[in-house]
C-alpha positions in Angstrom: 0.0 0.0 0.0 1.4 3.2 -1.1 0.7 6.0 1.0 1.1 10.0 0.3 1.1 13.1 2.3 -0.3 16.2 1.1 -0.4 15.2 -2.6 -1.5 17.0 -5.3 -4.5 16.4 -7.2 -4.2 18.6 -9.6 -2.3 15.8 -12.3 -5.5 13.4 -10.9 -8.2 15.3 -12.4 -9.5 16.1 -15.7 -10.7 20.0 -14.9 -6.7 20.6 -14.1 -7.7 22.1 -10.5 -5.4 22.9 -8.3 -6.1 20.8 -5.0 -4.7 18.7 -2.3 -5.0 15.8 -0.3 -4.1 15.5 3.4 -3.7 11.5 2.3 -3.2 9.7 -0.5 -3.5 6.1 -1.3 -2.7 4.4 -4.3 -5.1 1.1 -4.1 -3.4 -1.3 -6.8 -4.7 -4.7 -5.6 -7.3 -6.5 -2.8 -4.4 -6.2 -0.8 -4.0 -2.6 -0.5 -7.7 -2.3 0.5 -6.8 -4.8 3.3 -3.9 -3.7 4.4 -5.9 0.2 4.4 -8.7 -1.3 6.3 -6.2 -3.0 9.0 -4.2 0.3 9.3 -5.1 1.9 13.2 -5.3 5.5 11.6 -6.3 5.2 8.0 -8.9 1.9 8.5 -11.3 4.5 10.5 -11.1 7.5 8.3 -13.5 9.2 5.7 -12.6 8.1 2.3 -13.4 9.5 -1.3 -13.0 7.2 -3.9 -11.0 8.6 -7.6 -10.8 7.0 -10.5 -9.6 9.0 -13.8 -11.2 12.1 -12.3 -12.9 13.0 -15.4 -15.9 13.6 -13.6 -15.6 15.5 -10.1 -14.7 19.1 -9.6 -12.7 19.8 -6.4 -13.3 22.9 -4.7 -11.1 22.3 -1.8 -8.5 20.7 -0.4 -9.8 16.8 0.3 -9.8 15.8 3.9 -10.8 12.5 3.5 -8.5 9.6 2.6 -8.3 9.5 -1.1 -8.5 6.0 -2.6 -6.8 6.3 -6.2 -7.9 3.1 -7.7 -5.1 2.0 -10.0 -6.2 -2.2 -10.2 -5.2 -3.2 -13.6 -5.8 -6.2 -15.6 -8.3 -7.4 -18.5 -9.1 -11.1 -19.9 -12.2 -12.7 -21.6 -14.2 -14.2 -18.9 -15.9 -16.6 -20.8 -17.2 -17.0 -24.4 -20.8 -18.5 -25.0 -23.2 -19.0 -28.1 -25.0 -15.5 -27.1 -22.1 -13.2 -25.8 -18.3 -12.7 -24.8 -18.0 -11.7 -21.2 -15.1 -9.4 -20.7 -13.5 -8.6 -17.4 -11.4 -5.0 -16.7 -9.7 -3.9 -13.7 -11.2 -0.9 -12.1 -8.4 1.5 -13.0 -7.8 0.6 -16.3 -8.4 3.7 -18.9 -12.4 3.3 -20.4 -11.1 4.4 -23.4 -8.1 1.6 -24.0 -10.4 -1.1 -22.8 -12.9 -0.1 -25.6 -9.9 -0.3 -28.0 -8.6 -3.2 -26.5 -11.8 -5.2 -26.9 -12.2 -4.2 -30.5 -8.5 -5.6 -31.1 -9.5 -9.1 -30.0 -12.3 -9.2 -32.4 -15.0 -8.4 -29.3 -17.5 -5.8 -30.6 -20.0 -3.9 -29.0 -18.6 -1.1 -26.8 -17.6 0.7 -29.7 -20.5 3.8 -29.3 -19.0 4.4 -25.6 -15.2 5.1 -27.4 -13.2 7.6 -26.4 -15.2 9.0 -22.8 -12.7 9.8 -20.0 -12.1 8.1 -17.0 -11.6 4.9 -15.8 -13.2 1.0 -16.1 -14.7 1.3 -12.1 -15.8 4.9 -12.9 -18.3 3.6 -15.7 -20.9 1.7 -13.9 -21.0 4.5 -10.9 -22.1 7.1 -13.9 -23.7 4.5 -16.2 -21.9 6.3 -18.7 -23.7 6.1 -22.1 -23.2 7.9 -25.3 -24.3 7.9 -29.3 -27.4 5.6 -28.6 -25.3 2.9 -26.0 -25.4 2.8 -22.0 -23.4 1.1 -19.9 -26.0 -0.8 -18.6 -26.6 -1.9 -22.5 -23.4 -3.9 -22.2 -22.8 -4.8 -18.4 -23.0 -8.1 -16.8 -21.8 -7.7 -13.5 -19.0 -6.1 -11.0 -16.7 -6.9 -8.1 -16.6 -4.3 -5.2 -15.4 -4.3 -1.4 -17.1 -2.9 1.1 -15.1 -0.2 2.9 -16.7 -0.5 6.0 -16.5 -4.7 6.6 -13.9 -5.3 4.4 -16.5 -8.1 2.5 -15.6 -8.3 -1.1 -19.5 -8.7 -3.0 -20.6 -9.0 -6.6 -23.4 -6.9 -8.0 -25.5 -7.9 -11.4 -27.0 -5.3 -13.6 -30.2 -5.0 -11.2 -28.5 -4.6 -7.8 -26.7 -1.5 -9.6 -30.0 0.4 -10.1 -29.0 1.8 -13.3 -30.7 4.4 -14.3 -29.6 7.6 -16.3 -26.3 9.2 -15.4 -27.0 6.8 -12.0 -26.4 4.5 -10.1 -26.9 2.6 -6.5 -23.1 4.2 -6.3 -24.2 7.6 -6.5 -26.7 7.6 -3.4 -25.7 7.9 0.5 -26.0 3.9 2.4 -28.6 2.6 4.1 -28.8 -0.1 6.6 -27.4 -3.5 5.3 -28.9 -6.0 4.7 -27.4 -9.9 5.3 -23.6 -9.6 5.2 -22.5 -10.0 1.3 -26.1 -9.8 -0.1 -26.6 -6.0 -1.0 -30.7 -5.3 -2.3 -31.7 -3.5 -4.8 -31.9 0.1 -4.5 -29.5 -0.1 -1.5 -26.6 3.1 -1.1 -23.5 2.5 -1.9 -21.8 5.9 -2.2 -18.6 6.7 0.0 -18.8 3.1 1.2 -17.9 0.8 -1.6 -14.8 0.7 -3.9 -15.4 -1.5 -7.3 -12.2 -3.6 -8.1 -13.2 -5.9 -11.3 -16.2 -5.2 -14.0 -17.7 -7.2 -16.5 -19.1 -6.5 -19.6 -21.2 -8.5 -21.7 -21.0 -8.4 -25.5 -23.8 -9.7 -27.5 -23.5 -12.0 -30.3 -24.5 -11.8 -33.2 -22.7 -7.9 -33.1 -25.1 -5.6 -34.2 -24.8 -1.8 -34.9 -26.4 0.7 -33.0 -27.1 3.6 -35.2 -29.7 5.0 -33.5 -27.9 8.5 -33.6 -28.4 11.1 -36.2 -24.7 12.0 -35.9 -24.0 8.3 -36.5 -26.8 8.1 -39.4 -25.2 11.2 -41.3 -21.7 9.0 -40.7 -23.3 6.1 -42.3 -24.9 8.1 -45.1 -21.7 10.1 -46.4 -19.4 6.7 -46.3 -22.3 4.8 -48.5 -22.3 2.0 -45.9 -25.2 0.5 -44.8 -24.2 -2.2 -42.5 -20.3 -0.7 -41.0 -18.1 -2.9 -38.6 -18.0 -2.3 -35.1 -14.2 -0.4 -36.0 -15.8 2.1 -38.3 -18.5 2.8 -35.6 -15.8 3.4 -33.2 -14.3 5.4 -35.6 -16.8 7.8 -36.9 -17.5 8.0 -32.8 -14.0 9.1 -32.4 -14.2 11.7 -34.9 -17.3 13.4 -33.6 -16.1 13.6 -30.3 -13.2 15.1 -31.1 -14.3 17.6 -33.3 -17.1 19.3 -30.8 -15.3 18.2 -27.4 -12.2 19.7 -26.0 -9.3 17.5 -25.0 -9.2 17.1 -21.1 -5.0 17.4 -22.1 -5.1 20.0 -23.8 -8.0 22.2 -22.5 -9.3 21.3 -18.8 -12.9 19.5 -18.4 -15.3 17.2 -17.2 -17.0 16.2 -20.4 -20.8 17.1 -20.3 -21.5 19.4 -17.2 -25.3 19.3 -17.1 -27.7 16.3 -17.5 -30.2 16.2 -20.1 -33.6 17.2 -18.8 -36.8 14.9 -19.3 -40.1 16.3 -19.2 -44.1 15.5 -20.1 -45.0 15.7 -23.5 -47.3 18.5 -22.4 -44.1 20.5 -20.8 -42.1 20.1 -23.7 -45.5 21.5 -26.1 -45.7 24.4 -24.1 -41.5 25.0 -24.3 -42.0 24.5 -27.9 -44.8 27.1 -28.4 -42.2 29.8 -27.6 -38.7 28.3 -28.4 -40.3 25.9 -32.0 -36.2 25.0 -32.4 -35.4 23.4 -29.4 -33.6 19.8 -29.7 -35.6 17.3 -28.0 -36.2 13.2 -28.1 -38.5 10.9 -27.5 -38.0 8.3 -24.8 -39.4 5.2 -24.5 -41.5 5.8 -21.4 -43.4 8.8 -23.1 -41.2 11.4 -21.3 -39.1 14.0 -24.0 -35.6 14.4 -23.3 -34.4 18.2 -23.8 -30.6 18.6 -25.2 -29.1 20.6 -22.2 -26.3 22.7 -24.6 -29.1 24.2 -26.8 -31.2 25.4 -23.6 -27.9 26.9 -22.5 -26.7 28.1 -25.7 -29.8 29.4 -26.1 -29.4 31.4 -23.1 -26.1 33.1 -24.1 -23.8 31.3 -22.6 -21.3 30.3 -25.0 -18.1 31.8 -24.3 -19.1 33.4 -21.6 -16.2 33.2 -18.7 -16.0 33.7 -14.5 -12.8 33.8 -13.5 -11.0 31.2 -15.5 -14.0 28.8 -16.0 -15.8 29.4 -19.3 -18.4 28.0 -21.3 -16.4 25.8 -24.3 -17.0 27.8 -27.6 -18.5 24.9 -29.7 -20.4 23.2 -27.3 -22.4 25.2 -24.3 -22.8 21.8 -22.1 -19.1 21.7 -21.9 -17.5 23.7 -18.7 -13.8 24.5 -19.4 -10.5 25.6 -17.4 -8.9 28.6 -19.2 -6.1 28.7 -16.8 -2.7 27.1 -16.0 -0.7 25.3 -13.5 -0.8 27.3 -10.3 -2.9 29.7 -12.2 -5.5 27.0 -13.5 -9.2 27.3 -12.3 -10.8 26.8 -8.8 -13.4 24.7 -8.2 -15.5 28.0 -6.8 -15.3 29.4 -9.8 -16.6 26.6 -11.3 -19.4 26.5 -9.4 -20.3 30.0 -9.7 -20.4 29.6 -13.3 -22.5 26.3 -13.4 -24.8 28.1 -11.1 -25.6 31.4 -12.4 -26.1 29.3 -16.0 -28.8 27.2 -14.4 -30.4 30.1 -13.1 -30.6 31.7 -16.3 -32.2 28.4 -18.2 -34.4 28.4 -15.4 -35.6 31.9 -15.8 -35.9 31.4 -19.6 -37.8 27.8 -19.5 -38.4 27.0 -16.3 -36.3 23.7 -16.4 -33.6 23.5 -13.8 -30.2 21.3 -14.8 -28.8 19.2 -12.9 -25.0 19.2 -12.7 -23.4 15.1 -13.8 -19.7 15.5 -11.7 -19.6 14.9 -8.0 -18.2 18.4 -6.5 -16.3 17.5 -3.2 
């Protein structure tokens, strides 16, 4: 177990804030947690579990003991008639396992290239892009939890996926039978995910179901594309409206997408006809969250040295550098006073997607 004093967190998160913590502790193994948990000092601390970091913004110093989860590790599980089940380490990049998987001729997380963070950081956001969730392809996890030291495995279910959610994201509530975790239960700030699964359906399939993907599709003349041109055409959209965290501070998409009744989304409609909305299953609409802020104004628009990217207004950026990079405060300030404003305009209030600590 490696263990760090006052360590900076500015390298460990995507937004480039500058930020400490008291503690640091590199979890590489099952054996680190143990030998965290059987430590007199450490074992009875607060912890905040970090992944990749691509998704928090820090607007402090951390007091709690951070757990950077660096397990490594990937191997195909098992290979049936119906699927290949894949198993990552928790701290291996998202973005290499998706390219990793496509090498070994095992298709189907190929929408979901190229998002930030971290394997364990994907089911705790049920990340999900270009038509594809997490929980599309997931079969089950590994975790530990923090406060017993009993190692448990979840299945899609337990993990009450829903969007941008998870059981991971909500405070704990009373245990049940040691090892046996319901449905629905909390698992924030007490468990730490170590192995996850995916499962990849045969016969591969693609999922176009993306207007971006569509337009792809149409200009190359290909009606059925591999799993490698998916990924990417995926690639190349990314890139072209999202900054890179290297190069330009971020957390990806700041803001949820707002649902609302079809009767909410009539009336928004009767005084904004352009807004960018979808259909979901369940009858709700989904509103696109960068057209009700870039309708707003916001685009470019700075506080201190957070700003609202220029080519795509759900994206929060850091125009600053090294010592001189952004706060967390001012990040919040920003994010704020923007959902104020769509609030004003259309009475929908956002709801921020990174954890701020």
């Amino acid at each position: 177990m490696l263990v760090e004093k006052n360590a900076s967190l500015q390298p460990y998160n995507t937004f480039g804030i500058v930020a400490r913590a008291e503690t640091l502790v590199r979890v590489r193994s099952h054996a680190d947690i143990a030998a965290l948990r059987a430590d007199p000092v450490l074992g009875q601390a607060p912890v905040f579990v970090l992944g990749g970091g691509s998704n928090v913004v820090l607007t402090g110093d951390v007091k709690p003991v951070v757990l950077k989860v660096e397990i490594r590790g990937r191997r195909l599980v098992e290979e049936t008639e119906h699927a290949w089940i894949v198993e990552a380490g928790a701290g291996e990049p998202w973005h290499d396992t998706v390219a990793w998987t496509l090498a070994q001729g095992w298709p189907g997380l190929e929408n979901l290239a190229l998002i930030p963070g971290t394997v364990g950081a994907a089911p705790v956001q049920n990340i999900g892009a270009y038509g594809v969730e997490l929980q599309d392809r997931f079969d089950s996890l590994d975790a530990v939890d923090l406060a017993t030291g009993q190692g448990f495995t979840l299945d899609a279910a337990q993990c009450a996926f829903g969007y941008r959610d998870s059981v991971f994201k909500h405070a704990p509530v009373q245990a049940g039978e040691a090892g046996r975790l319901p449905r629905g239960m909390g698992l924030a700030g007490r468990a730490l995910i170590t192995q996850v699964r995916f499962r990849l359906p045969k016969p591969w399939k693609p999922e176009l179901g993306y207007v971006e993907l569509e337009r792809r599709a149409a200009e190359a003349g290909v009606a059925q594309p591999t799993a490698q041109q998916i990924f990417d055409w995926v690639c190349a959209i990314r890139r072209a409206k999202l900054p890179d965290p290297a190069v330009l501070g971020n957390a990806g998409s700041f803001f949820k997408n707002p649902t609302v009744t079809p009767e909410q989304c009539a009336d928004i409609i009767a005084r904004d006809p352009k807004i960018v909305h979808y259909a979901l299953p369940d009858g709700r609409i989904k509103l696109a969250a960068g057209w009700l802020i870039d309708a707003c104004g916001w685009k470019g628009k700075t506080v201190g040295q957070a700003a609202v990217y220029e080519k795509q207004a759900l994206v929060l950026v850091n125009r600053g550098r090294g010592e001189s990079s952004v706060t967390g405060g001012e990040v919040m300030t920003l994010a704020k006073a923007i959902q104020t404003s769509v609030y004003e305009r259309f009475g929908i209030r956002l709801e921020p997607e990174p954890v701020v600590v």
